[in-house]
mmCIF file of the C-alpha atoms, coordinates in Angstrom:
data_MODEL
# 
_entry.id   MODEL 
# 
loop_
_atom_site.group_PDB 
_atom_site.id 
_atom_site.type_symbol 
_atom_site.label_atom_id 
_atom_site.label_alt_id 
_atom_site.label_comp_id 
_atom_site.label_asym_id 
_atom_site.label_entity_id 
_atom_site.label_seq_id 
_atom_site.pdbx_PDB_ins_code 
_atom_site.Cartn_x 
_atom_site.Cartn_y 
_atom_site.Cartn_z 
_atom_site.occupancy 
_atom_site.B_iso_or_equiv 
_atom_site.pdbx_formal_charge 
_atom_site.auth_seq_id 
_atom_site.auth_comp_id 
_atom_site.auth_asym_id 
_atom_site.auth_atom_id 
_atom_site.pdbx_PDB_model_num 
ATOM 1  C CA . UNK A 1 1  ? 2.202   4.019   -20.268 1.00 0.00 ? 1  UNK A CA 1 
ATOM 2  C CA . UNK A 1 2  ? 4.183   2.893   -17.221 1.00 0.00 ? 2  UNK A CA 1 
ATOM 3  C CA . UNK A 1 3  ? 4.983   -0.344  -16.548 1.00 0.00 ? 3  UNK A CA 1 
ATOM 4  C CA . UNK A 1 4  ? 5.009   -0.241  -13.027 1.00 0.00 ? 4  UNK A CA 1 
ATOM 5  C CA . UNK A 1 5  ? 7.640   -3.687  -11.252 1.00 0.00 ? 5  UNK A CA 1 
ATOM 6  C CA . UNK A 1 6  ? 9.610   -4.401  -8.592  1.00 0.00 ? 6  UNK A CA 1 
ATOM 7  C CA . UNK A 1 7  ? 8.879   -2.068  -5.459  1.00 0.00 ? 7  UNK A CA 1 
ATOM 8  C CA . UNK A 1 8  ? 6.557   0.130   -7.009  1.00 0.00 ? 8  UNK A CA 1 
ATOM 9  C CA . UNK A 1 9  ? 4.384   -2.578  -8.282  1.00 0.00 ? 9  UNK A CA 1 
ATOM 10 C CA . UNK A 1 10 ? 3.875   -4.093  -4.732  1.00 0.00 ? 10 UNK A CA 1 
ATOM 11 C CA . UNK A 1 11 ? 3.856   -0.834  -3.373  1.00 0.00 ? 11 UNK A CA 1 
ATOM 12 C CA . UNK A 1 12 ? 0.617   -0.764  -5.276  1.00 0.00 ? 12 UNK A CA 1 
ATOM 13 C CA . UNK A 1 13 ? -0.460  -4.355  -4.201  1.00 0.00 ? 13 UNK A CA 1 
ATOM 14 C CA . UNK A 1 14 ? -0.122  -3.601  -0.366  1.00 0.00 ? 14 UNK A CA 1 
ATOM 15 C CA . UNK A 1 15 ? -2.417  -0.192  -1.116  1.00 0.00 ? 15 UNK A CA 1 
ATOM 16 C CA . UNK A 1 16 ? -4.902  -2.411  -2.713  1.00 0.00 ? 16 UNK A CA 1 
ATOM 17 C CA . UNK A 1 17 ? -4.827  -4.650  0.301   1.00 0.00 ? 17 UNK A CA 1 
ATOM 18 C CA . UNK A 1 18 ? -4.495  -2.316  2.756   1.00 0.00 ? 18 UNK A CA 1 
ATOM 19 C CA . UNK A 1 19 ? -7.333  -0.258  1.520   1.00 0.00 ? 19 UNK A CA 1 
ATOM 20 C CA . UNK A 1 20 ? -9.415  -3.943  1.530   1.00 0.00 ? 20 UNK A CA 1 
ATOM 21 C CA . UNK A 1 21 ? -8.328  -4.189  5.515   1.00 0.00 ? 21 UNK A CA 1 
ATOM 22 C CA . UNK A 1 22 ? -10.105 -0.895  6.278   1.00 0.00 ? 22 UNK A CA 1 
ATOM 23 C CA . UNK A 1 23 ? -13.033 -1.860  4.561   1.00 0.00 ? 23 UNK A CA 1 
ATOM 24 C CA . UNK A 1 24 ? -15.782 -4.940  5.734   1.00 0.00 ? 24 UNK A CA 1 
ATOM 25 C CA . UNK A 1 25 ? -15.515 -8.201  5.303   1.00 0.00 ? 25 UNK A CA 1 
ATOM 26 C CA . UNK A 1 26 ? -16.821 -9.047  1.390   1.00 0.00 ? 26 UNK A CA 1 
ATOM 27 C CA . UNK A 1 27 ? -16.514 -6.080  0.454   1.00 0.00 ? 27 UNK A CA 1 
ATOM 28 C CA . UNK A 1 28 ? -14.742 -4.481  -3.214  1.00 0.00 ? 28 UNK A CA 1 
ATOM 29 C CA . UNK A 1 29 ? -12.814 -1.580  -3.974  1.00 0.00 ? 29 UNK A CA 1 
ATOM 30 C CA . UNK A 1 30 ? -12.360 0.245   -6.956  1.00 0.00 ? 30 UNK A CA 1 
ATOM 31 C CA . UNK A 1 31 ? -8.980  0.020   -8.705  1.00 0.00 ? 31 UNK A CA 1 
ATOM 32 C CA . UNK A 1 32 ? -9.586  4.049   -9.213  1.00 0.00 ? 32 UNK A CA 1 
ATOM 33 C CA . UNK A 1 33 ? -9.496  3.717   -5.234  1.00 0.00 ? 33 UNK A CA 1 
ATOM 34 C CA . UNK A 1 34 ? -5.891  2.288   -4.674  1.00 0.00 ? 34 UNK A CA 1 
ATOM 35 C CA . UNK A 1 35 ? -4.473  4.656   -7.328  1.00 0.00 ? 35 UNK A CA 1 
ATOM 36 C CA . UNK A 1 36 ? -5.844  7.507   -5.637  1.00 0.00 ? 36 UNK A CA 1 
ATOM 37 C CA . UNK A 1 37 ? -4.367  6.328   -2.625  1.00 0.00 ? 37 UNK A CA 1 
ATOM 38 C CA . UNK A 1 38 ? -0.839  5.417   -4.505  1.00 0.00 ? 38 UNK A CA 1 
ATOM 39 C CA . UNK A 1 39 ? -0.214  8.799   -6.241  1.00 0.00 ? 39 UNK A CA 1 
ATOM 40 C CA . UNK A 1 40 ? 1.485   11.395  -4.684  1.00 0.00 ? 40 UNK A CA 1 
ATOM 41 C CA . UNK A 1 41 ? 0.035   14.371  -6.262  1.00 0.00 ? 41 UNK A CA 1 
ATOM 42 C CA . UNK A 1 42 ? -3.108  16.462  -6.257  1.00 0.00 ? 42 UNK A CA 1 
ATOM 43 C CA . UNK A 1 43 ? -4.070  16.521  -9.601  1.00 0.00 ? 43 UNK A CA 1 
ATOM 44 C CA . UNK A 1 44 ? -5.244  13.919  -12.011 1.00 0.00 ? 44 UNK A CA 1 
ATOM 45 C CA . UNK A 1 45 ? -2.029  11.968  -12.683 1.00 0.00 ? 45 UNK A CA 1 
ATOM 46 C CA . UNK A 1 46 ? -3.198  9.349   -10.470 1.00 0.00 ? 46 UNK A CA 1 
ATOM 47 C CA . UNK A 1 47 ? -5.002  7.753   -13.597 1.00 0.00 ? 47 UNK A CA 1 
ATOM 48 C CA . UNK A 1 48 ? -1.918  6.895   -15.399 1.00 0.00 ? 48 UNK A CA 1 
ATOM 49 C CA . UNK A 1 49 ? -1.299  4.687   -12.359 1.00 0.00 ? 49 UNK A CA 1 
ATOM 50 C CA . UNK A 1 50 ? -5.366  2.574   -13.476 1.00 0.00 ? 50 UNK A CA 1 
ATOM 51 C CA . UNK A 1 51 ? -3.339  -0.025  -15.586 1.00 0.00 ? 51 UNK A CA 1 
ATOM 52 C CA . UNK A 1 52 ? -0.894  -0.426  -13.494 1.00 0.00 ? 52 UNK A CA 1 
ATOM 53 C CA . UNK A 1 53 ? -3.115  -1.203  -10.677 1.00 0.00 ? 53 UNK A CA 1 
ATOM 54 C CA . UNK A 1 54 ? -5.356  -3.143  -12.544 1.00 0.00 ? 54 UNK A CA 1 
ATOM 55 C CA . UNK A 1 55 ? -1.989  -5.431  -12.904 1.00 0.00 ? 55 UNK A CA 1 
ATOM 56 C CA . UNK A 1 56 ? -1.316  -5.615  -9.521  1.00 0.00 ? 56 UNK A CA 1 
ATOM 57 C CA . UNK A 1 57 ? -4.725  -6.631  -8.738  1.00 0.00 ? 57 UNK A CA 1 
ATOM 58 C CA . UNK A 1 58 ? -4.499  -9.601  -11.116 1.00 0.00 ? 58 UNK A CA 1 
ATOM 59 C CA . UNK A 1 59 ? -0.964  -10.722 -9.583  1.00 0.00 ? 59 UNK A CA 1 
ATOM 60 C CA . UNK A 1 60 ? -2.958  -11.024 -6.143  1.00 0.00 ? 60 UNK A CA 1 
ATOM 61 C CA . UNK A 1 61 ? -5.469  -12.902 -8.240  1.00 0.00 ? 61 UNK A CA 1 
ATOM 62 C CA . UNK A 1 62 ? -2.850  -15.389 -9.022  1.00 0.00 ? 62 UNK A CA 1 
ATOM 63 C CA . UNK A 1 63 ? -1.529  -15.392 -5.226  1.00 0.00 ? 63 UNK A CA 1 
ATOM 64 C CA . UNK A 1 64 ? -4.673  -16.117 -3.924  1.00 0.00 ? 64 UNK A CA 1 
ATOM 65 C CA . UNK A 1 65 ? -5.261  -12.804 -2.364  1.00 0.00 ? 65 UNK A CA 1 
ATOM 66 C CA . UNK A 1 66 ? -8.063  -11.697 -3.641  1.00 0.00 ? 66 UNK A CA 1 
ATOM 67 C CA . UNK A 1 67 ? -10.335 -11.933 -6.762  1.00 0.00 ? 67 UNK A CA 1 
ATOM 68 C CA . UNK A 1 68 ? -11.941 -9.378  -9.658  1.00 0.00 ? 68 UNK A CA 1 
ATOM 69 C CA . UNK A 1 69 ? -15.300 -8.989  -9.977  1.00 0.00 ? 69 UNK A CA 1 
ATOM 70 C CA . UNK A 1 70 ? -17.867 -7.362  -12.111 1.00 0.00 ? 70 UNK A CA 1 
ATOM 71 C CA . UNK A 1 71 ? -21.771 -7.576  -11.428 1.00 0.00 ? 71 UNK A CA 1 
ATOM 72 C CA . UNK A 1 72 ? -20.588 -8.717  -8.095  1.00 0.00 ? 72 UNK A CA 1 
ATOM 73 C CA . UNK A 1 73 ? -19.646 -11.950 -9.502  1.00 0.00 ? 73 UNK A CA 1 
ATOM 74 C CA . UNK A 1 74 ? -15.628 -13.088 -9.752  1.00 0.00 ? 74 UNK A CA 1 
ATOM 75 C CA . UNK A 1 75 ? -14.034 -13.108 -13.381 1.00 0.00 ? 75 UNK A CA 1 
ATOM 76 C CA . UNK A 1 76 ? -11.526 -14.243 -15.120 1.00 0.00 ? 76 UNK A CA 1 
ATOM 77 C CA . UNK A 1 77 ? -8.981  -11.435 -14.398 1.00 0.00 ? 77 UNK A CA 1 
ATOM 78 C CA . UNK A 1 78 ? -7.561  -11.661 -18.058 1.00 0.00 ? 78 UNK A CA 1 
ATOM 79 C CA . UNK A 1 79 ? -10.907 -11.766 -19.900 1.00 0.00 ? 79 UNK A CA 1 
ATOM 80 C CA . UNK A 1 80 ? -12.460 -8.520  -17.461 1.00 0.00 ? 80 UNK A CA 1 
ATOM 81 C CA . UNK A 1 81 ? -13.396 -6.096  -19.772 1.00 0.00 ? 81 UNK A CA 1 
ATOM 82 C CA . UNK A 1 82 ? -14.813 -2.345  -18.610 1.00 0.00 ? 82 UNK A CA 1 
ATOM 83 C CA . UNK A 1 83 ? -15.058 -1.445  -14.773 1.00 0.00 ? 83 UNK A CA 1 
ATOM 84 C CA . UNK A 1 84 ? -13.807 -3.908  -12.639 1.00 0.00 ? 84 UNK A CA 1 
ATOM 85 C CA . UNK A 1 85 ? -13.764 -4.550  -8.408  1.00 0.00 ? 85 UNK A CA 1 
ATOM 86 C CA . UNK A 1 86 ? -11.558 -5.985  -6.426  1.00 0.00 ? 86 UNK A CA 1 
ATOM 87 C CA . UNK A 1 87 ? -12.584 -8.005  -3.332  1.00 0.00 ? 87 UNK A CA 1 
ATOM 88 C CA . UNK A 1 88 ? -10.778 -10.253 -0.657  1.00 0.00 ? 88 UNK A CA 1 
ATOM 89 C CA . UNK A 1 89 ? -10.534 -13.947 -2.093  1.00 0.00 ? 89 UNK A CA 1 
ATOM 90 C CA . UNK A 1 90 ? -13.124 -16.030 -0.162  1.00 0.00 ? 90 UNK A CA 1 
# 
């Protein structure tokens, strides 16, 4: 697996937010979402880019940007087990 730093990690960051900006206020995107939007290609190697996604989501955690949520409830990014959104920090 990838470990994704540096430019390409915020290059996945800004999708995540970027993707949030064209969406409405409160609401989530899927992580599957900004690596769909991140990969280049047209076949399935976007999912090798999940993890690394899932990591830039909890750096924006710890900037404030936004939060993880399951049940439509915000977690603890580093105890978020199984499917997981991402949201705009309130």
């Amino acid at each position: 697996m990838a470990d994704i730093r540096g430019a390409a990690g915020r290059r996945l960051e800004r999708t995540i937010l970027e993707l949030l900006d064209g969406r409405a206020p409160g609401a989530t995107v899927c992580p599957s979402d900004a690596a769909r939007a991140a990969y280049d290609g047209d076949d399935d190697g976007w999912r090798s880019l999940m993890e690394p996604v899932r990591r830039a989501a909890r750096r924006l955690v710890a900037a404030g940007e936004v939060e993880i949520t399951q049940g439509g409830r915000a977690v603890d990014p580093e105890r978020a087990r199984g499917p997981i959104r991402i949201r705009r920090a309130r």
